[in-house]
ZATORLUM-730014 format. One line per 2 residues: number of its first residue (from 0); their letters; for each residue x, y, z of C-alpha. Coordinates in pm, whole numbers, plus 50000, padded with zeros to 5 digits. Layout:
N
NUM	a	X/Y/Z  ...
END
This chain:
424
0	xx	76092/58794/79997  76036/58924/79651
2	xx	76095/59261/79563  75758/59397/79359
4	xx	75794/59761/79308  76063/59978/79190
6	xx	76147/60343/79372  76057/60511/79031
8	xx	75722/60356/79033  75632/60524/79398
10	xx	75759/60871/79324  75518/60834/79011
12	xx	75238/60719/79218  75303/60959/79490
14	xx	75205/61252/79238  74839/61088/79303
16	xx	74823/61185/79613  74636/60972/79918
18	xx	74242/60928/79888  74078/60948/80210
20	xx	73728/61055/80045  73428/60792/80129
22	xx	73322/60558/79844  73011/60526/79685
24	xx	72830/60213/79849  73163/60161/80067
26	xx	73257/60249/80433  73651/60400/80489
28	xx	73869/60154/80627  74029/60176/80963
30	xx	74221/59906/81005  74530/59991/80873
32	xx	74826/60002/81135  75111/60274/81117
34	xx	75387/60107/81148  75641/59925/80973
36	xx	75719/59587/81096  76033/59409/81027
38	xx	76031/59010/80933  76254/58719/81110
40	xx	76545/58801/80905  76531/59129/81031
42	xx	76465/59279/80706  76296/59579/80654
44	xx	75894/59539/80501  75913/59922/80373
46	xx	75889/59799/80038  75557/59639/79863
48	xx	75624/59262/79897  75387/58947/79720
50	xx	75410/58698/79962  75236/58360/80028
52	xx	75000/58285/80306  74945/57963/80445
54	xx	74666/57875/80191  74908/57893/79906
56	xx	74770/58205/79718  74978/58513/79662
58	xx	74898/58822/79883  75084/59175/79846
60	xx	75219/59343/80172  75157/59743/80164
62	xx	75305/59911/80416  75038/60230/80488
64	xx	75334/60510/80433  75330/60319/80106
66	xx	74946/60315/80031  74923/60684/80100
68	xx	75237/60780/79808  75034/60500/79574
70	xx	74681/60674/79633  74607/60296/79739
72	xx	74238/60347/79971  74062/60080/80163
74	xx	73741/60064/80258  73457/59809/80367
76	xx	73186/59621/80256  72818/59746/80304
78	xx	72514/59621/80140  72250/59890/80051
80	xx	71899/59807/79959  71781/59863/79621
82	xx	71504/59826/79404  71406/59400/79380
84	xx	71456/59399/78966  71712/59162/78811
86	xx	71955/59314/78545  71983/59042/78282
88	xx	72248/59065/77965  72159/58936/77667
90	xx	72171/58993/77297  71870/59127/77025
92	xx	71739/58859/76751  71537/58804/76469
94	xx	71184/58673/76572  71210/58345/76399
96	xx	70862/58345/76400  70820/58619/76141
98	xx	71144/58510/75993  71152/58278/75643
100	xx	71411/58104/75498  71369/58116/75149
102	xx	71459/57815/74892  71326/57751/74522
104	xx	71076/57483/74407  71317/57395/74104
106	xx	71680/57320/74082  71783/57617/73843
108	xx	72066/57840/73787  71987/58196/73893
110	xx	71967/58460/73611  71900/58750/73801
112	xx	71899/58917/74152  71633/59169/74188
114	xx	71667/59204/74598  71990/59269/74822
116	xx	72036/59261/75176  71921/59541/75357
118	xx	71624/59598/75104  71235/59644/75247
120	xx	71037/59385/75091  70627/59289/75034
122	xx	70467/58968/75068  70439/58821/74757
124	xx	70752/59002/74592  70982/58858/74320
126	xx	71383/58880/74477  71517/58653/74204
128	xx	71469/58396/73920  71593/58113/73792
130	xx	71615/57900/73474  71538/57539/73488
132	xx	71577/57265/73324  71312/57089/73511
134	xx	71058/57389/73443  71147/57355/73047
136	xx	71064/56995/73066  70769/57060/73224
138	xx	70666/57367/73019  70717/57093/72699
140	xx	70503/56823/72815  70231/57087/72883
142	xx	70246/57187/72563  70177/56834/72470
144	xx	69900/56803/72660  69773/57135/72545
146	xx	69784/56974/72152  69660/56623/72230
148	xx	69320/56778/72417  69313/57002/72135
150	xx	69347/56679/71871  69123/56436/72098
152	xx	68852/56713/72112  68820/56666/71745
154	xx	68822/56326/71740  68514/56325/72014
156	xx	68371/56574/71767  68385/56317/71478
158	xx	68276/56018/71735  67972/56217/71789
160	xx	67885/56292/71416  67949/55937/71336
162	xx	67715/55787/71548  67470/56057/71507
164	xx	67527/55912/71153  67430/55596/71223
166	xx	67132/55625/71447  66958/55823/71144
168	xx	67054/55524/70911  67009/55239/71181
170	xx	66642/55443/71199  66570/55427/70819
172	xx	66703/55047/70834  67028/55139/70636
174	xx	67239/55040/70883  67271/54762/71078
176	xx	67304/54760/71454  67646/54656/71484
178	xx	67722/54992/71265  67517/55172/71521
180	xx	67661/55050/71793  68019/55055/71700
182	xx	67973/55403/71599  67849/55452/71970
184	xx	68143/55284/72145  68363/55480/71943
186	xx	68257/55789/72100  68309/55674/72450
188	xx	68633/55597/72414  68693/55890/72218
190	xx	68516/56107/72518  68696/55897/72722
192	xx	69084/56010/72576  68979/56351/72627
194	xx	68908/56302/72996  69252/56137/73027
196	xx	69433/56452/72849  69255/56671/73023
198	xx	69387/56523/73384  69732/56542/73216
200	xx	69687/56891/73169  69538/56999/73486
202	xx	69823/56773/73661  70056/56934/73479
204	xx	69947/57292/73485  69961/57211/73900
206	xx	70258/57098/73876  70420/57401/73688
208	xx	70211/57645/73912  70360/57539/74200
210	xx	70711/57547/74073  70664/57933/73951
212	xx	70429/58043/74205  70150/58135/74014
214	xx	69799/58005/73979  69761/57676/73729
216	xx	69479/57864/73595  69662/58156/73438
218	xx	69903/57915/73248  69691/57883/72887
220	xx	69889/57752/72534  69906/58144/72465
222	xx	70152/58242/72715  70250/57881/72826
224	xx	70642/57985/72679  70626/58277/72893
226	xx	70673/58096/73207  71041/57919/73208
228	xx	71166/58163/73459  71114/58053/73807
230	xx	71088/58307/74045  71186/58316/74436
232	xx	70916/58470/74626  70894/58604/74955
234	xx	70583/58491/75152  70607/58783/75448
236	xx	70689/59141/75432  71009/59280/75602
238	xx	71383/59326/75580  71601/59164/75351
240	xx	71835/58977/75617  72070/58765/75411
242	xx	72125/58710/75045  72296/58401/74938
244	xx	72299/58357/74598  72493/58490/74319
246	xx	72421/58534/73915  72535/58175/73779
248	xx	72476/58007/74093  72343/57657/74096
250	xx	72064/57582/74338  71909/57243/74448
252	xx	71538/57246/74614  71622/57334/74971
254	xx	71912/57567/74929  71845/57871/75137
256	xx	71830/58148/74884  71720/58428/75101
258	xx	71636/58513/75466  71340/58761/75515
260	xx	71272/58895/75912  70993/59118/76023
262	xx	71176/59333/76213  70895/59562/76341
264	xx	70940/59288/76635  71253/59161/76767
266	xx	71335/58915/77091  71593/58932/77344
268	xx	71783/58669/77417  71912/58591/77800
270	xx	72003/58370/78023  71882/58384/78426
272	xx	72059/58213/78670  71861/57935/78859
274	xx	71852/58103/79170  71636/58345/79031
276	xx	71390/58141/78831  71148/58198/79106
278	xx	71120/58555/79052  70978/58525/78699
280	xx	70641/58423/78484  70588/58417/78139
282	xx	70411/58780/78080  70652/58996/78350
284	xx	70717/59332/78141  71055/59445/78122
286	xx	71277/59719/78012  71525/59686/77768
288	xx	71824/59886/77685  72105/59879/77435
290	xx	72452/60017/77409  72360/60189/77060
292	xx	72084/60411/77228  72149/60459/77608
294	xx	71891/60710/77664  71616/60510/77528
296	xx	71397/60216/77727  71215/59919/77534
298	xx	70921/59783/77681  70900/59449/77636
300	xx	70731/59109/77788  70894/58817/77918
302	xx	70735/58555/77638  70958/58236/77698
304	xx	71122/58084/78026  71328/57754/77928
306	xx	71212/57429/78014  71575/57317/78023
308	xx	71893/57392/78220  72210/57451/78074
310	xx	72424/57234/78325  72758/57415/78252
312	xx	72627/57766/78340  72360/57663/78576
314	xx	72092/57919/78386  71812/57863/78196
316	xx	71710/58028/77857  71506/58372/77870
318	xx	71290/58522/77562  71181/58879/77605
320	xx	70931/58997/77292  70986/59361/77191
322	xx	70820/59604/76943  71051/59793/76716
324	xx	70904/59968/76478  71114/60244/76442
326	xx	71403/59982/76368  71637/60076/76576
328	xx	71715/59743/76745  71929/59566/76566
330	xx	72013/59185/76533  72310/59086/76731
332	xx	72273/59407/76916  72398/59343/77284
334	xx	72124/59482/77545  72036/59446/77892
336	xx	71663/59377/78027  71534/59517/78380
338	xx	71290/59306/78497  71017/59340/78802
340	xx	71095/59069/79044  70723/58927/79028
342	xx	70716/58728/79350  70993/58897/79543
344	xx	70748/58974/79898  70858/59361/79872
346	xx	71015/59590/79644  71332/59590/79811
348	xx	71660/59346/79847  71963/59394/79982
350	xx	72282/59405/79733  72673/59439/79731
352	xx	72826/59750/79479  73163/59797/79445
354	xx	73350/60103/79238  73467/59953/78882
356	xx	73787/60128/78989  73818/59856/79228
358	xx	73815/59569/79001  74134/59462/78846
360	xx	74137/59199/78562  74440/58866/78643
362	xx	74438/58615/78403  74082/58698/78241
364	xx	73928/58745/78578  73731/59000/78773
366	xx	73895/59042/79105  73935/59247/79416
368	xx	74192/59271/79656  74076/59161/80011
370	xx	74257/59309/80346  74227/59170/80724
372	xx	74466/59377/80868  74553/59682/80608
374	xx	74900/59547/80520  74853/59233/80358
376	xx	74607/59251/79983  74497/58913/79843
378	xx	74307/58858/79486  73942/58715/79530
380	xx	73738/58652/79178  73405/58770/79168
382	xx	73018/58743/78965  72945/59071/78901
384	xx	72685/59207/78690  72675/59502/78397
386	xx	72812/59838/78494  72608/60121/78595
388	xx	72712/60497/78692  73056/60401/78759
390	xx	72957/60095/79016  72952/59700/78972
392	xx	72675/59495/79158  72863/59197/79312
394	xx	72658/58879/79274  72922/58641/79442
396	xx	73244/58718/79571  73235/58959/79903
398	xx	73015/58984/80183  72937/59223/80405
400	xx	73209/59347/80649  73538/59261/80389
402	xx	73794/59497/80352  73907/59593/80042
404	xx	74136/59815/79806  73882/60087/79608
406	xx	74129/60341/79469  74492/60254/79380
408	xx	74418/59841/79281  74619/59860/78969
410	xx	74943/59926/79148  74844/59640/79354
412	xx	74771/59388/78990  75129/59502/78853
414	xx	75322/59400/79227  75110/59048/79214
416	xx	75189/58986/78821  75577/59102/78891
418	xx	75627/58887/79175  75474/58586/78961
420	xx	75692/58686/78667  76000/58680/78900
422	xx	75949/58348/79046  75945/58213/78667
END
């Protein structure tokens, strides 16, 4: 037998008295027997002892002198009925779809940054510019085009005096009709150059509109040189959600410059186990509620139910749609929904609660420690589900009718962790 518990560590725990008060959800346990057996070798059980049962896992022997100095209660199992809602964890998140991620038109070098996270911005609103060589390029072969319609124009202007020329001699027989009509093909092809600059230029002036977000119209040879900046411009209203550019910074078309989220309405995230799939329909309201403000309730509606299963966790993806206008959820908030079990028969279920003072944590698990006989604790994992008032709904684990250790369970962890470290 292993020794688990020192003398100093009972007096200690003696000062806690013995709990014989009933538990919240939980029945007193009665099957504790008085007295203190002694093993084959005839030694004394008096002190706590982990020990290994025939299935191989460790169990703690606590003699019930012993659980009464450690404050150690038992008590059983009994499901209660509640209310038929299921309690689903989850996480807040931008809508992504009144979320934009922003990029420039142009490769550029930014020049200025006129928006920072955080900031409240309008559709339509300048956050930063660039300067690019591929907007200067373009701004000079508009002004090209700008000064060749402005030359061919003349030259259509001359084509049409010439052969106005003409027809008055050709009419008085001082010309001859290849004059006349040479002086006529002359302004076709002059009329005809014009209509080929001006396509450049209205190409062009598209072309540069686009890139600076501005209509092709209001780019005219008088302000043409006013235009090399290129701004980035938000297309929604809303919060300022990540900035990722700094002065100096190169950018290609398609580097994410900015990310802009209405936040006036926000999802929640979740995922529902596939047992309970059945209970739910896109359009089941449900209340939300977050660490940050514990008083208040979100409504919210139940917008997206996966199509998919994730076949590690056995749950499918959840989407609840909130309004948030005052702000006050915030991205990567963690929250909990309460939702109406839509098809559940009746308004009731039955469910298992245990005190979080039960629950111990071994190795990065949730456990309890089981009893058959009052004596003898074991460790059983559990699914349980977010705290509330000081309780834990069990989702798997116990059953109705099991034993276990409600008051006193971390005196039983630190006897199963010391007999494991002794073995080493």
């Amino acid at each position: 037998m292993i020794r688990a518990t020192a003398l100093s560590m009972i007096v200690l725990l003696s000062m806690a008295g013995c709990s014989s008060e009933k538990t919240d959800g939980m029945k007193p346990s009665s099957d504790a027997k008085g007295d203190s057996k002694s093993d084959s070798s005839g030694k004394s059980s008096d002190d706590s002892q982990s020990q290994q049962t025939a299935s191989g896992q460790k169990s703690i022997t606590v003699t019930p002198d012993q659980q009464r100095l450690a404050g150690i209660s038992v008590a059983v199992v009994e499901p209660r009925n509640v209310e038929s809602t299921l309690s689903v964890p989850g996480q807040i998140t931008m809508n992504e779809q009144k979320t934009v991620h922003i990029s420039p038109y142009a490769d550029g070098r930014v020049t200025d940054i006129l928006k920072n996270q955080g900031d409240l911005v309008h559709s339509g609103q300048v956050l930063a510019h660039l300067h690019s060589h591929s907007v200067h390029e373009t701004v000079g072969a508009l002004a090209q085009d700008f000064a060749n319609v402005t030359r061919l124009q003349a030259a259509v202007m001359y084509a049409q005096q010439k052969r106005d020329r003409y027809e008055h001699l050709y009419s008085i027989q001082a010309a001859s009709l290849e004059q006349k009509q040479g002086s006529a093909q002359e302004l076709v092809q002059a009329q005809t150059d014009l209509a080929n600059a001006e396509a450049s230029v209205t190409m062009e002036r598209e072309h540069l509109g686009d890139l600076l977000s501005i209509a092709p119209a209001s780019i005219t040879p008088a302000n043409l040189y006013q235009h090399e900046l290129v701004p980035i411009i938000t297309p929604i209203s809303g919060t300022v959600i990540t900035r990722s550019i700094t002065p100096g910074m190169v950018l290609a078309p398609g580097n994410e410059a900015y990310t802009v989220s209405d936040l006036e309405e926000v999802w929640m995230m979740a995922q529902i186990n596939e047992a309970d799939l059945h209970y739910l329909r896109v359009g089941e309201r449900a209340t939300v509620r977050s660490d940050a403000w514990p008083d208040q309730a979100f409504p919210g509606i139940v917008t997206l139910i996966g199509s998919t299963l994730d076949p590690s966790t056995r749950t499918v993806q959840l989407r609840i749609t909130l309004a948030n206008h005052a702000g006050r959820l915030k991205p990567q908030m963690f929250a909990t929904a309460t939702i109406n079990e839509a098809n559940a028969g009746n308004s009731m279920r039955e469910a298992i609660f245990v005190p979080e003072d039960a629950l111990q944590e071994v190795n990065g698990v949730q456990v309890v420690f089981v009893t058959a006989d009052g004596t003898h604790f074991l460790p059983r994992s559990l699914r349980t589900l977010k705290p509330v008032n000081g309780e834990v709904e069990v989702s798997e684990g116990l059953r109705a009718g099991d034993h276990i250790a409600v008051k006193g369970t971390f005196m039983l962890k630190s006897d199963l962790l010391k007999g494991t470290i002794d073995e080493e």
